[in-house]
LOKOL-591398 format. One record per atom (N, C-alpha, C, O): x, y, z; residue number from 1; residue in one letter; atom name; chain. Coordinates in steps of 0.1 Angstrom, whole numbers, always signed. Layout:
<sites>
{u: X&v: Y&w: Z&i: NUM&aa: a&at: CA&ch: A}
...
</sites>
This chain:
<sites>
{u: +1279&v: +462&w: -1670&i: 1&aa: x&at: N&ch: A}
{u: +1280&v: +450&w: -1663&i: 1&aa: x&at: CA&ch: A}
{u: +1295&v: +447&w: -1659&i: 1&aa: x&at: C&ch: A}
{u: +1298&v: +442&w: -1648&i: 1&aa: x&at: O&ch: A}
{u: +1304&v: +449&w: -1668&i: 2&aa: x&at: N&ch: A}
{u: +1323&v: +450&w: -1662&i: 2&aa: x&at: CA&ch: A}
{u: +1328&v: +452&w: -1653&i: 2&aa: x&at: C&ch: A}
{u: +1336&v: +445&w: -1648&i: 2&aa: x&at: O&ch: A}
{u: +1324&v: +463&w: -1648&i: 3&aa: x&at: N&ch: A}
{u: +1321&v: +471&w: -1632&i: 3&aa: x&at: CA&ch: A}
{u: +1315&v: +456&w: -1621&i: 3&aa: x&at: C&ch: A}
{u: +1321&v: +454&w: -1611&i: 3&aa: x&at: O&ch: A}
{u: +1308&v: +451&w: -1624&i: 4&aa: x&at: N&ch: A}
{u: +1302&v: +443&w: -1614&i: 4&aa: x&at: CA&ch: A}
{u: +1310&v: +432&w: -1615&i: 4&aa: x&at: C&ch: A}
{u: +1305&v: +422&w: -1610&i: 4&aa: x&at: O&ch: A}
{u: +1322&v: +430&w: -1621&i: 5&aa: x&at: N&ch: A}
{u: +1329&v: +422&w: -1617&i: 5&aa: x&at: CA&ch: A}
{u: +1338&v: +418&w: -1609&i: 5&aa: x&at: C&ch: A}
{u: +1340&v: +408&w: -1602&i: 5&aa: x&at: O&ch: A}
{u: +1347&v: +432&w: -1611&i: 6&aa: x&at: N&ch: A}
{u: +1354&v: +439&w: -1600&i: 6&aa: x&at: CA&ch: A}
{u: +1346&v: +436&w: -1584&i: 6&aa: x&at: C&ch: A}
{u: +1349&v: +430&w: -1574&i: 6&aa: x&at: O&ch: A}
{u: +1333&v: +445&w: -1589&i: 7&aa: x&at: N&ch: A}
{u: +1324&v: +445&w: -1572&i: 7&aa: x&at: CA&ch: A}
{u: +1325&v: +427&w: -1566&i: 7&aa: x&at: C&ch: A}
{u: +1329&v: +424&w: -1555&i: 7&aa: x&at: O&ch: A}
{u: +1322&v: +417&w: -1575&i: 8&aa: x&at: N&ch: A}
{u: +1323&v: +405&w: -1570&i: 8&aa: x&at: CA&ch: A}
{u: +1334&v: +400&w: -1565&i: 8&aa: x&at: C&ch: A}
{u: +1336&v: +396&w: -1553&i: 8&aa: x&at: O&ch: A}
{u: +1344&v: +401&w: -1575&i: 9&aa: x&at: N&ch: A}
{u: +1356&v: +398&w: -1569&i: 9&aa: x&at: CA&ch: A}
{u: +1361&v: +403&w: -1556&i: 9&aa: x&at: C&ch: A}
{u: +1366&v: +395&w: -1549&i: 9&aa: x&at: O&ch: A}
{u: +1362&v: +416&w: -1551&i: 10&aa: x&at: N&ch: A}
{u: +1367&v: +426&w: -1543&i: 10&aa: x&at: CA&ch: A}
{u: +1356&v: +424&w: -1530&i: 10&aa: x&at: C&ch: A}
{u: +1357&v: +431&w: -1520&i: 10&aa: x&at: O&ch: A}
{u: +1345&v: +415&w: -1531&i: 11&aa: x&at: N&ch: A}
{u: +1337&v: +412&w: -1520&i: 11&aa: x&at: CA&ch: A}
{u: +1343&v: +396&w: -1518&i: 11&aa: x&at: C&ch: A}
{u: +1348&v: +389&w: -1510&i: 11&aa: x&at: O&ch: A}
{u: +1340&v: +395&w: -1526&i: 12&aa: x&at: N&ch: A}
{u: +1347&v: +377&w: -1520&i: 12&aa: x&at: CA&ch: A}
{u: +1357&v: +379&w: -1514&i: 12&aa: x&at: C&ch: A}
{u: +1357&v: +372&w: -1504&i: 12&aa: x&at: O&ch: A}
{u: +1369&v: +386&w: -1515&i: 13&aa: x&at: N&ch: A}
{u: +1382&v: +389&w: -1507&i: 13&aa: x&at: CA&ch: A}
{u: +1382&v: +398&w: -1495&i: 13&aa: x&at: C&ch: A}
{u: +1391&v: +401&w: -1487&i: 13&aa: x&at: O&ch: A}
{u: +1366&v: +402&w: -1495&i: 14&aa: x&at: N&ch: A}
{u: +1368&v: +412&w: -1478&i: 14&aa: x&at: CA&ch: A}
{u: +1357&v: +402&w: -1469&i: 14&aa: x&at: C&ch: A}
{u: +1355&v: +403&w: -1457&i: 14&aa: x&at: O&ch: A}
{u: +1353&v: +393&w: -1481&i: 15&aa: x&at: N&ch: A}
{u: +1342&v: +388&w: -1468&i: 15&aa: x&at: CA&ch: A}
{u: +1350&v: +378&w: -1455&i: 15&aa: x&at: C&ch: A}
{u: +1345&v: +371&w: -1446&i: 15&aa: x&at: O&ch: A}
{u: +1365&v: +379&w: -1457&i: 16&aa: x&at: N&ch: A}
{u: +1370&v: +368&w: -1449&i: 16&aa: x&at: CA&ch: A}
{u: +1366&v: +354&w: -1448&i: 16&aa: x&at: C&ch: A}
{u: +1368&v: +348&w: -1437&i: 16&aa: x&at: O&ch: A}
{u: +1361&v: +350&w: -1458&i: 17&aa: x&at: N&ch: A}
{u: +1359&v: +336&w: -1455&i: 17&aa: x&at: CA&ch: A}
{u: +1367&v: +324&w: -1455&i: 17&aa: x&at: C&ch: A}
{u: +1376&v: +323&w: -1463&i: 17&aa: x&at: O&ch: A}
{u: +1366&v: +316&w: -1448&i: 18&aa: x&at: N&ch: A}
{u: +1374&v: +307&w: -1439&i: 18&aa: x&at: CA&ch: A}
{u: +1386&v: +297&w: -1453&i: 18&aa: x&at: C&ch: A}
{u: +1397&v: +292&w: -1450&i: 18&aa: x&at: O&ch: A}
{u: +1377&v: +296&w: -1470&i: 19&aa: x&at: N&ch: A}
{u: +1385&v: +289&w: -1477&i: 19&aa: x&at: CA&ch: A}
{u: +1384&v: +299&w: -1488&i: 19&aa: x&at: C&ch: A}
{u: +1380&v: +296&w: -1500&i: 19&aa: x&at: O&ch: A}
{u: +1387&v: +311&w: -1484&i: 20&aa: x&at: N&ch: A}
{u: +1390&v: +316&w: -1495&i: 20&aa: x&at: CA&ch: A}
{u: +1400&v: +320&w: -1515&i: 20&aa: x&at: C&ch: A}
{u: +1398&v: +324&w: -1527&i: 20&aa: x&at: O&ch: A}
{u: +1412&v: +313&w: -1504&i: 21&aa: x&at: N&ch: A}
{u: +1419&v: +304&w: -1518&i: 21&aa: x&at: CA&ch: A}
{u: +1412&v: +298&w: -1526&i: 21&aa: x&at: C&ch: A}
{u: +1412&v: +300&w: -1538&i: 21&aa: x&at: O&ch: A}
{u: +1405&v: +290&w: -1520&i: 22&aa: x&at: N&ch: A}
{u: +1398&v: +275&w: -1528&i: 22&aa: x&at: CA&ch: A}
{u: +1389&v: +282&w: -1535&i: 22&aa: x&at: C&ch: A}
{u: +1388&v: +279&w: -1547&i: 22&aa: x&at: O&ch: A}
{u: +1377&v: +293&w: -1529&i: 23&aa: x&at: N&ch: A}
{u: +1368&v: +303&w: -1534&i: 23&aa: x&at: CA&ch: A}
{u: +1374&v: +306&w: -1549&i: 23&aa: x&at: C&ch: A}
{u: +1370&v: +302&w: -1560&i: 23&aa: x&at: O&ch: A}
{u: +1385&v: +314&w: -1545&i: 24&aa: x&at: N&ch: A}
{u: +1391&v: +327&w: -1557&i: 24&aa: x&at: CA&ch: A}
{u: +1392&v: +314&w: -1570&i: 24&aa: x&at: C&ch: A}
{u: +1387&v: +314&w: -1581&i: 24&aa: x&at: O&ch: A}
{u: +1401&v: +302&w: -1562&i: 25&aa: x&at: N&ch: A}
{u: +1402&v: +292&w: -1577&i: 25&aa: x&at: CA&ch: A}
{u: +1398&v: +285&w: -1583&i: 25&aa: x&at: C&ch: A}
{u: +1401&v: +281&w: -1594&i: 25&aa: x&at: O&ch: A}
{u: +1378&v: +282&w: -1571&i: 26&aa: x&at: N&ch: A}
{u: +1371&v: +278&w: -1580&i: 26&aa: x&at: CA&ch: A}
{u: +1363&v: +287&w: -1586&i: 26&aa: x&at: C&ch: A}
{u: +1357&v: +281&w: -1596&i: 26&aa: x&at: O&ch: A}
{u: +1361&v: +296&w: -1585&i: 27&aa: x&at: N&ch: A}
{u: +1355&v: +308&w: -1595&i: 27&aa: x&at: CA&ch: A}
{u: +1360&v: +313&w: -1604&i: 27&aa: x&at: C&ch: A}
{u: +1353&v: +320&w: -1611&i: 27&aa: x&at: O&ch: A}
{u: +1375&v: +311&w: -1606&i: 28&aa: x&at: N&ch: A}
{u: +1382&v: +318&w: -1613&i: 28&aa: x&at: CA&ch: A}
{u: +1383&v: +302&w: -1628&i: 28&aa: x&at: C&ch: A}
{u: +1382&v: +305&w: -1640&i: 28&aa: x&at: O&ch: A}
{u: +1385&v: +292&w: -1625&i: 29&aa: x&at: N&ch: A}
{u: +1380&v: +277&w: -1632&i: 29&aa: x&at: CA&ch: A}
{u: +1364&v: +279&w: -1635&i: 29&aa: x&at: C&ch: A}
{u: +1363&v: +274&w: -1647&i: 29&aa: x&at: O&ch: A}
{u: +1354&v: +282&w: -1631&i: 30&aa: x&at: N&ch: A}
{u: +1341&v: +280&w: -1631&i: 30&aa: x&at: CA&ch: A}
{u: +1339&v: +294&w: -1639&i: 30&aa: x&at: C&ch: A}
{u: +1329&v: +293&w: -1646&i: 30&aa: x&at: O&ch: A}
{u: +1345&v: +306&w: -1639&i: 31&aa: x&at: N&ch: A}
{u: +1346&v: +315&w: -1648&i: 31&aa: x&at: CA&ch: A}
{u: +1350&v: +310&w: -1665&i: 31&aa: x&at: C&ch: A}
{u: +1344&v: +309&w: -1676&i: 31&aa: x&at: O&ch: A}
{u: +1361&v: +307&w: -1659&i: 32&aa: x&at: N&ch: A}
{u: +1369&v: +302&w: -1673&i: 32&aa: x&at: CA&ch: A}
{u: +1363&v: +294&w: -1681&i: 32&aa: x&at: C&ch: A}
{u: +1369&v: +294&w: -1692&i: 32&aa: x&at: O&ch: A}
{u: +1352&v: +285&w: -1682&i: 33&aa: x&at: N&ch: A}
{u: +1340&v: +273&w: -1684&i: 33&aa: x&at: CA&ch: A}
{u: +1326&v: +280&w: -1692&i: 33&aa: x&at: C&ch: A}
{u: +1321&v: +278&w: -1703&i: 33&aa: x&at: O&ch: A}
{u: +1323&v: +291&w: -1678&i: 34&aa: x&at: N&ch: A}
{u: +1312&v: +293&w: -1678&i: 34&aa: x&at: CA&ch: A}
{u: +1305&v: +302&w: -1694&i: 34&aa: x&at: C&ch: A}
{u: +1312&v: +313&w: -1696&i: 34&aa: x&at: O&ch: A}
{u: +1294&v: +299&w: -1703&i: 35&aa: x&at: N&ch: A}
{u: +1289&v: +303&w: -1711&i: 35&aa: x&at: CA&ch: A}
{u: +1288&v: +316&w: -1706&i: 35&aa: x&at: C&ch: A}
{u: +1293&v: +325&w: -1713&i: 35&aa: x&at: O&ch: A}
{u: +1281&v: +318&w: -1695&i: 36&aa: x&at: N&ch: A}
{u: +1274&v: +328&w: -1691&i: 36&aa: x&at: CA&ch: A}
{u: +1281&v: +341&w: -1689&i: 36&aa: x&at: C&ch: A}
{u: +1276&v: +353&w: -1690&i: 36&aa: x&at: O&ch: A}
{u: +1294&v: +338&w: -1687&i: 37&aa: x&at: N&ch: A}
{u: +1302&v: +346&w: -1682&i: 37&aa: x&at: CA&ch: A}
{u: +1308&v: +355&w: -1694&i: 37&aa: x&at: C&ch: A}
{u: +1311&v: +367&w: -1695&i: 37&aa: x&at: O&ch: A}
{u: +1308&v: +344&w: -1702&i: 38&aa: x&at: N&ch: A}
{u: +1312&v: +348&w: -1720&i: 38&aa: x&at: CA&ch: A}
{u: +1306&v: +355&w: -1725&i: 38&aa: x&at: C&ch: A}
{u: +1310&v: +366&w: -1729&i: 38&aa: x&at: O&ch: A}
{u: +1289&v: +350&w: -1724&i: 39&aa: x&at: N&ch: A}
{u: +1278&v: +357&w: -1733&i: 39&aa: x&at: CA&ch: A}
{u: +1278&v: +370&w: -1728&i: 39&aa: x&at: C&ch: A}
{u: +1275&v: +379&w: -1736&i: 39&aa: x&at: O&ch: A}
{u: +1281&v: +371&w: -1714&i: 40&aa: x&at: N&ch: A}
{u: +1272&v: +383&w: -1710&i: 40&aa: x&at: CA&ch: A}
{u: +1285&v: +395&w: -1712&i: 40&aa: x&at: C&ch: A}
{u: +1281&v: +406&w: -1713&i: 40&aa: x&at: O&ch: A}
{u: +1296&v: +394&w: -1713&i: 41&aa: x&at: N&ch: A}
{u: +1311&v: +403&w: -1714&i: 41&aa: x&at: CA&ch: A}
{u: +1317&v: +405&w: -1704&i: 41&aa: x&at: C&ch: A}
{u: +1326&v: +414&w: -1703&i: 41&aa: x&at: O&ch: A}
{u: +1314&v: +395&w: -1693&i: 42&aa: x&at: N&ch: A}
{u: +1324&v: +399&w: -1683&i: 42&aa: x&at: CA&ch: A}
{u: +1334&v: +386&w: -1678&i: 42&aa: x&at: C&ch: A}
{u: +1340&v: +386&w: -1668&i: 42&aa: x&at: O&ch: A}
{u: +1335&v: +376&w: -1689&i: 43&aa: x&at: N&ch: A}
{u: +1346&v: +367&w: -1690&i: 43&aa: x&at: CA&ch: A}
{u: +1360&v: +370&w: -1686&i: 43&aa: x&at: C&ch: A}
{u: +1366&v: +365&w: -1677&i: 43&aa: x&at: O&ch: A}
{u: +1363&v: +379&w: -1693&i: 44&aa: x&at: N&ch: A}
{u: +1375&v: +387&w: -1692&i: 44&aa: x&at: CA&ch: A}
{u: +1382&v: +392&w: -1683&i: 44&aa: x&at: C&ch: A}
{u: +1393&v: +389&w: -1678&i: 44&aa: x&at: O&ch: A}
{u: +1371&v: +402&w: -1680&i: 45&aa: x&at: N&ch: A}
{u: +1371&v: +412&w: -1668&i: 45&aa: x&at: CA&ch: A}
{u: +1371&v: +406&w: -1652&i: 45&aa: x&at: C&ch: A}
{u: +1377&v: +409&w: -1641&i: 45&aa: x&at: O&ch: A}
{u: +1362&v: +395&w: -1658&i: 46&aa: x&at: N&ch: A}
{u: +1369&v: +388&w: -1639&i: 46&aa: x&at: CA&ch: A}
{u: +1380&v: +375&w: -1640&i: 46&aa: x&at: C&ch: A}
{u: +1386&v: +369&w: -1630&i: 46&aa: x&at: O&ch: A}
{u: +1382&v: +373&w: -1654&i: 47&aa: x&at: N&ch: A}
{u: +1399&v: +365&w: -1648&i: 47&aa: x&at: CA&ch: A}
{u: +1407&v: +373&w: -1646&i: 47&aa: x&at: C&ch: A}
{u: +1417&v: +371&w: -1639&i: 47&aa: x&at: O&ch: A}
{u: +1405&v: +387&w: -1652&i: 48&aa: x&at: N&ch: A}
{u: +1417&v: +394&w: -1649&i: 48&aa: x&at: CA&ch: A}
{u: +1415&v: +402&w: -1632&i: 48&aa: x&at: C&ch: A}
{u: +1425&v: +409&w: -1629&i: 48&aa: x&at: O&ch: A}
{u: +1406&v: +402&w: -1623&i: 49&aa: x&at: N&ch: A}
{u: +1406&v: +405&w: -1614&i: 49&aa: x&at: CA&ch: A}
{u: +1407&v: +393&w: -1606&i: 49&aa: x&at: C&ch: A}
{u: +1411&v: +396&w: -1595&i: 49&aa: x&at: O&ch: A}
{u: +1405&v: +377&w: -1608&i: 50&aa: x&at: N&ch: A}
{u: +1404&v: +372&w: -1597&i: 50&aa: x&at: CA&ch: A}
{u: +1423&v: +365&w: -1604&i: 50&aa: x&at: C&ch: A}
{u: +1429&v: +355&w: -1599&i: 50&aa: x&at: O&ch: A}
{u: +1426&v: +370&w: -1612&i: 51&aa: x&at: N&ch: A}
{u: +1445&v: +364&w: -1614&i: 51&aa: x&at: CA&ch: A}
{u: +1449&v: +378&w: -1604&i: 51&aa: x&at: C&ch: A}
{u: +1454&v: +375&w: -1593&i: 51&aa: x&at: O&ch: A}
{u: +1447&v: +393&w: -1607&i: 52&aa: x&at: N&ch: A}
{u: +1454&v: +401&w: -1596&i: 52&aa: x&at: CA&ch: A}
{u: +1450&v: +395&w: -1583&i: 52&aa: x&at: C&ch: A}
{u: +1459&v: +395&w: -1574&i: 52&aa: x&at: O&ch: A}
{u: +1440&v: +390&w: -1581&i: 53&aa: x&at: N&ch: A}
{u: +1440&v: +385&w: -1564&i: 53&aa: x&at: CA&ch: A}
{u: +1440&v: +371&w: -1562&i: 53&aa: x&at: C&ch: A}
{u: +1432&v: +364&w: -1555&i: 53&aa: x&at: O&ch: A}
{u: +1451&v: +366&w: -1569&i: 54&aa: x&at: N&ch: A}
{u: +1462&v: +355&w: -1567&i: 54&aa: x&at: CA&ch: A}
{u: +1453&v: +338&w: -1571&i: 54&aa: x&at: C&ch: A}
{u: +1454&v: +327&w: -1566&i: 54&aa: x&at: O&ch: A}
{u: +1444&v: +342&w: -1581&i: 55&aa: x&at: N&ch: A}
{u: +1437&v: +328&w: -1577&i: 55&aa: x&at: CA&ch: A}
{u: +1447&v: +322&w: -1588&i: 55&aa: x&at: C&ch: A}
{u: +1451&v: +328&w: -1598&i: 55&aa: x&at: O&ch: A}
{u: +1449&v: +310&w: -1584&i: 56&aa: x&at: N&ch: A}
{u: +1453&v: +303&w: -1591&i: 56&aa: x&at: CA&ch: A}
{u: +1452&v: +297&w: -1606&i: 56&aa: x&at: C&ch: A}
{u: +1448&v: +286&w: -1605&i: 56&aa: x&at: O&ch: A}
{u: +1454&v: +298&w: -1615&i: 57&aa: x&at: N&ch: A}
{u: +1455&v: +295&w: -1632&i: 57&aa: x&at: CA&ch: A}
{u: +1455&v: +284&w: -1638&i: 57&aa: x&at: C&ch: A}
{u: +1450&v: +281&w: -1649&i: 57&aa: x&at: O&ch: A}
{u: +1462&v: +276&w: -1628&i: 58&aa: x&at: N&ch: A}
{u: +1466&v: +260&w: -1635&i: 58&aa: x&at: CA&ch: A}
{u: +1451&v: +253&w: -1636&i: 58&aa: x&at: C&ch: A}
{u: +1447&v: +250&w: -1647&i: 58&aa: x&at: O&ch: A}
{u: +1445&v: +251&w: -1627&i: 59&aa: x&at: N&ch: A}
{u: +1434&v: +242&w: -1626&i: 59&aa: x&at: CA&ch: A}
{u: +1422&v: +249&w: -1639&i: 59&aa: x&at: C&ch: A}
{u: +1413&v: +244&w: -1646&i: 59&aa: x&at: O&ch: A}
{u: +1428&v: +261&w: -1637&i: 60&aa: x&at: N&ch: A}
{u: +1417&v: +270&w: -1648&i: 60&aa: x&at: CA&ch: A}
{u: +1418&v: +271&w: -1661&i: 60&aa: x&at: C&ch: A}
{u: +1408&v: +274&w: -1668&i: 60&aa: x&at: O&ch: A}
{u: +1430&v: +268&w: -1666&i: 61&aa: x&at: N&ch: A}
{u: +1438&v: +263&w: -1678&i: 61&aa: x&at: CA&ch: A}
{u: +1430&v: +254&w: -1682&i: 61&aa: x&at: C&ch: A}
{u: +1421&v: +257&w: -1690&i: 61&aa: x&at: O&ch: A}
{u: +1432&v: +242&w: -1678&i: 62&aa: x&at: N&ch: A}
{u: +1434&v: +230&w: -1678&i: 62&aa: x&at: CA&ch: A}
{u: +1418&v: +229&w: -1681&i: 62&aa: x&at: C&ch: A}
{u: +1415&v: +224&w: -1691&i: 62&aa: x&at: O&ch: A}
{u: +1408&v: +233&w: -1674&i: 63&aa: x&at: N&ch: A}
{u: +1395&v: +236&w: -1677&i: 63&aa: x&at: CA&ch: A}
{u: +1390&v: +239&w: -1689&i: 63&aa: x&at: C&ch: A}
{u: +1381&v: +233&w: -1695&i: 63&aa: x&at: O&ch: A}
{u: +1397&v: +251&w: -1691&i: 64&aa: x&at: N&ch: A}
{u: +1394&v: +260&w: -1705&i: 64&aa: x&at: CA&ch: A}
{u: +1401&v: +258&w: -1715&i: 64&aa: x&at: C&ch: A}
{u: +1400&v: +267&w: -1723&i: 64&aa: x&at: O&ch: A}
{u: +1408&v: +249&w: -1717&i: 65&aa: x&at: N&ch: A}
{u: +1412&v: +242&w: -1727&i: 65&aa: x&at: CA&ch: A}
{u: +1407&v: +231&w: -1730&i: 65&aa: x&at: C&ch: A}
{u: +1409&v: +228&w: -1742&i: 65&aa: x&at: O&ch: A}
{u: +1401&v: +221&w: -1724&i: 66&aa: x&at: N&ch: A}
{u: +1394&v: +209&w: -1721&i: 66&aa: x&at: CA&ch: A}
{u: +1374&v: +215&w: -1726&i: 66&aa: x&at: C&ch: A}
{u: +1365&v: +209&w: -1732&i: 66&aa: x&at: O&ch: A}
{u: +1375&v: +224&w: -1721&i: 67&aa: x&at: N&ch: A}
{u: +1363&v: +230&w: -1727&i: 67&aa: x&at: CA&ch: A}
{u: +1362&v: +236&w: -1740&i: 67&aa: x&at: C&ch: A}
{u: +1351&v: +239&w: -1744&i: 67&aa: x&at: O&ch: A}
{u: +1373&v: +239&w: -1746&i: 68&aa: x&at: N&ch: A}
{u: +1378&v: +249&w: -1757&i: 68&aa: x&at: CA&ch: A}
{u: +1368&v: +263&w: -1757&i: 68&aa: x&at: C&ch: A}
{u: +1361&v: +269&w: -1765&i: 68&aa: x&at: O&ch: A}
{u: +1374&v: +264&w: -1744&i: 69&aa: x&at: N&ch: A}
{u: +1371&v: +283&w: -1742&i: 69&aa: x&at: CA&ch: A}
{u: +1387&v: +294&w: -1746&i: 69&aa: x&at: C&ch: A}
{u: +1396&v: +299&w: -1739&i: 69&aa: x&at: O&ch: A}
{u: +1383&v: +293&w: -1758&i: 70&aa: x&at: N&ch: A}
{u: +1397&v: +298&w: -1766&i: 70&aa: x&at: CA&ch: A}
{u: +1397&v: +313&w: -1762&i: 70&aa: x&at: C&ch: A}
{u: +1407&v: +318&w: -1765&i: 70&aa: x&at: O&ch: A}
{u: +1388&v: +322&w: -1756&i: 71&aa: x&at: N&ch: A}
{u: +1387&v: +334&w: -1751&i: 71&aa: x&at: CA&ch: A}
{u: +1389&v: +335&w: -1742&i: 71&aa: x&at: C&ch: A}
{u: +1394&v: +346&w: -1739&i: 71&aa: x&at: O&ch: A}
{u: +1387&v: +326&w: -1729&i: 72&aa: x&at: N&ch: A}
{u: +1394&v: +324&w: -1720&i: 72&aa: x&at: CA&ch: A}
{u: +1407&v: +325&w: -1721&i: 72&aa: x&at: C&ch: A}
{u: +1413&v: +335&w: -1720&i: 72&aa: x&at: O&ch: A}
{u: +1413&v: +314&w: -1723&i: 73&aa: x&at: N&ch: A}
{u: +1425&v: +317&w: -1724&i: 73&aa: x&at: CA&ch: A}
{u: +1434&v: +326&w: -1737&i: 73&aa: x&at: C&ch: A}
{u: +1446&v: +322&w: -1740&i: 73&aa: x&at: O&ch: A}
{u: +1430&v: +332&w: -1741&i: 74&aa: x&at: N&ch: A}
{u: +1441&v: +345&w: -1750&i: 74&aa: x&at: CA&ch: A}
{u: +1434&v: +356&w: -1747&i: 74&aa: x&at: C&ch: A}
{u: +1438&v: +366&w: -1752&i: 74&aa: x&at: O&ch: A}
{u: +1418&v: +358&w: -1736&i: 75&aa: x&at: N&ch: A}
{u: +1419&v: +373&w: -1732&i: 75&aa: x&at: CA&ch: A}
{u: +1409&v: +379&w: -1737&i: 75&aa: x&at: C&ch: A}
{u: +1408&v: +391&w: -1734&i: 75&aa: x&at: O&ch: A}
{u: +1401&v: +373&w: -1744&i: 76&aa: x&at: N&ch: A}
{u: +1391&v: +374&w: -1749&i: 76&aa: x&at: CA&ch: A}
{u: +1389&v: +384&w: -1766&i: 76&aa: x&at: C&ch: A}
{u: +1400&v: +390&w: -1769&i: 76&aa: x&at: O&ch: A}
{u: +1381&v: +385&w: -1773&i: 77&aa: x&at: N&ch: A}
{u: +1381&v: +389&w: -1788&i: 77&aa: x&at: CA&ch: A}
{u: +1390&v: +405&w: -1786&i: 77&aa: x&at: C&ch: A}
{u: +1397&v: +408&w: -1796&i: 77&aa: x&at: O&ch: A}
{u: +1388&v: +412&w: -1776&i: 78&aa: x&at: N&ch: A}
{u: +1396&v: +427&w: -1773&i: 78&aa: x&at: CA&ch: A}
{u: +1408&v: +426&w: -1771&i: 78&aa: x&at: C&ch: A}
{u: +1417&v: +434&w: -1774&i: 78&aa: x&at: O&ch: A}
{u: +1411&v: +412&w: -1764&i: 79&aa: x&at: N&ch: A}
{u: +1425&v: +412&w: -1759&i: 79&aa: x&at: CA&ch: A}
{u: +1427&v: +422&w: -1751&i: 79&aa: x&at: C&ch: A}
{u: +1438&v: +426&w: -1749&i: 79&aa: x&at: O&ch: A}
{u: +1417&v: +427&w: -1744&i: 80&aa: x&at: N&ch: A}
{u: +1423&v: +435&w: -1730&i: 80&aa: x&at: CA&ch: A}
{u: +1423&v: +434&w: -1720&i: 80&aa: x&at: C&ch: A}
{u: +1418&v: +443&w: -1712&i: 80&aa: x&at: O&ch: A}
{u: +1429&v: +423&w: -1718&i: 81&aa: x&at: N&ch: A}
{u: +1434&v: +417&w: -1704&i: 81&aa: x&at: CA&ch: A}
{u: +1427&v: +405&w: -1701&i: 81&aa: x&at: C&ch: A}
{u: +1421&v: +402&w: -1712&i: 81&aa: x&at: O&ch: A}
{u: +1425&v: +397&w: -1693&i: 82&aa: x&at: N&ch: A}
{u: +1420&v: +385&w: -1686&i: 82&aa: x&at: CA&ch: A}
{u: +1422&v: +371&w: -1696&i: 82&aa: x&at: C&ch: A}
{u: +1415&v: +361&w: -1699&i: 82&aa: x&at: O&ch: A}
{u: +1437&v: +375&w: -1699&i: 83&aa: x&at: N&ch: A}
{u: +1440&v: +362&w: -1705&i: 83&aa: x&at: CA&ch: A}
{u: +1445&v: +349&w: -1693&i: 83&aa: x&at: C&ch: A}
{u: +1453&v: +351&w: -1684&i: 83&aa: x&at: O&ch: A}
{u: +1438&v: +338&w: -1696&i: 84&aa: x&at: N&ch: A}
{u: +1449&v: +328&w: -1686&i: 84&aa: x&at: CA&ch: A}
{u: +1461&v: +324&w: -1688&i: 84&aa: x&at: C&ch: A}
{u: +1470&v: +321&w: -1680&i: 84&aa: x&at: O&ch: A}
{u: +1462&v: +323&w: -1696&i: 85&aa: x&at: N&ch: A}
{u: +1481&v: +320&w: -1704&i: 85&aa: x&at: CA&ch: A}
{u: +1487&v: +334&w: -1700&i: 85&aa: x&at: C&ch: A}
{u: +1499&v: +331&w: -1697&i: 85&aa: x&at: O&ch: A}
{u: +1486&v: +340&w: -1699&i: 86&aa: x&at: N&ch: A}
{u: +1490&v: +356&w: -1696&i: 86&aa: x&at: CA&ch: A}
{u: +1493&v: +353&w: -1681&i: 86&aa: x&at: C&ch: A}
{u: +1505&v: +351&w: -1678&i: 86&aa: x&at: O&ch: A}
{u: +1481&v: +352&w: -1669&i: 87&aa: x&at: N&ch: A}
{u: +1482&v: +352&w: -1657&i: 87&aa: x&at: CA&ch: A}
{u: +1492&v: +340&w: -1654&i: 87&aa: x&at: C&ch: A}
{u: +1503&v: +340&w: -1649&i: 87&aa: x&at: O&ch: A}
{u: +1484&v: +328&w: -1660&i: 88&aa: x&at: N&ch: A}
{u: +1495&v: +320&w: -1655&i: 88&aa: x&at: CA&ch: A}
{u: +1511&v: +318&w: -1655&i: 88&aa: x&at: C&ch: A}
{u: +1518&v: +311&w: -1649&i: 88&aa: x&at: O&ch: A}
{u: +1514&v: +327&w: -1665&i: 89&aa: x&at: N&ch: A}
{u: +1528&v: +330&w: -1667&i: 89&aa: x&at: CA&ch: A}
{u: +1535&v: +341&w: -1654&i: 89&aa: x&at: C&ch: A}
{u: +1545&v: +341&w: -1647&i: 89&aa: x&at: O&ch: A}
{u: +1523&v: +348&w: -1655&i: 90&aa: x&at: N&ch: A}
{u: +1524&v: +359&w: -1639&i: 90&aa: x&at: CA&ch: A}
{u: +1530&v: +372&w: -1646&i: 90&aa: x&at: C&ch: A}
{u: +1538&v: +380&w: -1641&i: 90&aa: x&at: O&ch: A}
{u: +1523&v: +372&w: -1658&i: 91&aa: x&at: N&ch: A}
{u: +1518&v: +390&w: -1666&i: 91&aa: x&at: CA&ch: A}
{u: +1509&v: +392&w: -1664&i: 91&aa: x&at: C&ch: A}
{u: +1503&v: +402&w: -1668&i: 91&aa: x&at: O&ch: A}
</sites>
């Protein structure tokens, strides 16, 4: 399922859609929240693709701290990669 993260992310950015910023940063916040995203293991795997394609951090922070999604932000139990404190810093 990791793989299909990537594929989501990398279609939202070819579909040209007209608010696509606002897209990447609310999915990238609604990632950061979401149980589902956790349970299933691809939490990670798409902050760390939708931070390479510039979505914004702060609003997603702020989320996932307020939700106390502590995997969210340090990157999850592997620590490989899709940390928000990481992205937001711009590592």
């Amino acid at each position: 399922m990791p793989g299909i993260a990537d594929d989501i992310a990398r279609r939202m950015a070819a579909a040209d859609l007209p608010h696509l910023q606002e897209d990447l940063d609310t999915t990238l916040a609604l990632t950061a929240i979401g149980r589902v995203a956790r349970e299933s293991g691809v939490q990670a795997d798409l902050i760390a693709c939708l931070s390479r394609l510039r979505a914004d951090c702060s609003a997603a922070v702020r989320a996932a701290a307020g939700h106390g999604e502590v995997a969210a932000l340090e990157g999850g139990p592997a620590r490989r990669g899709g940390s928000l404190l990481v992205a937001a810093r711009g590592g």
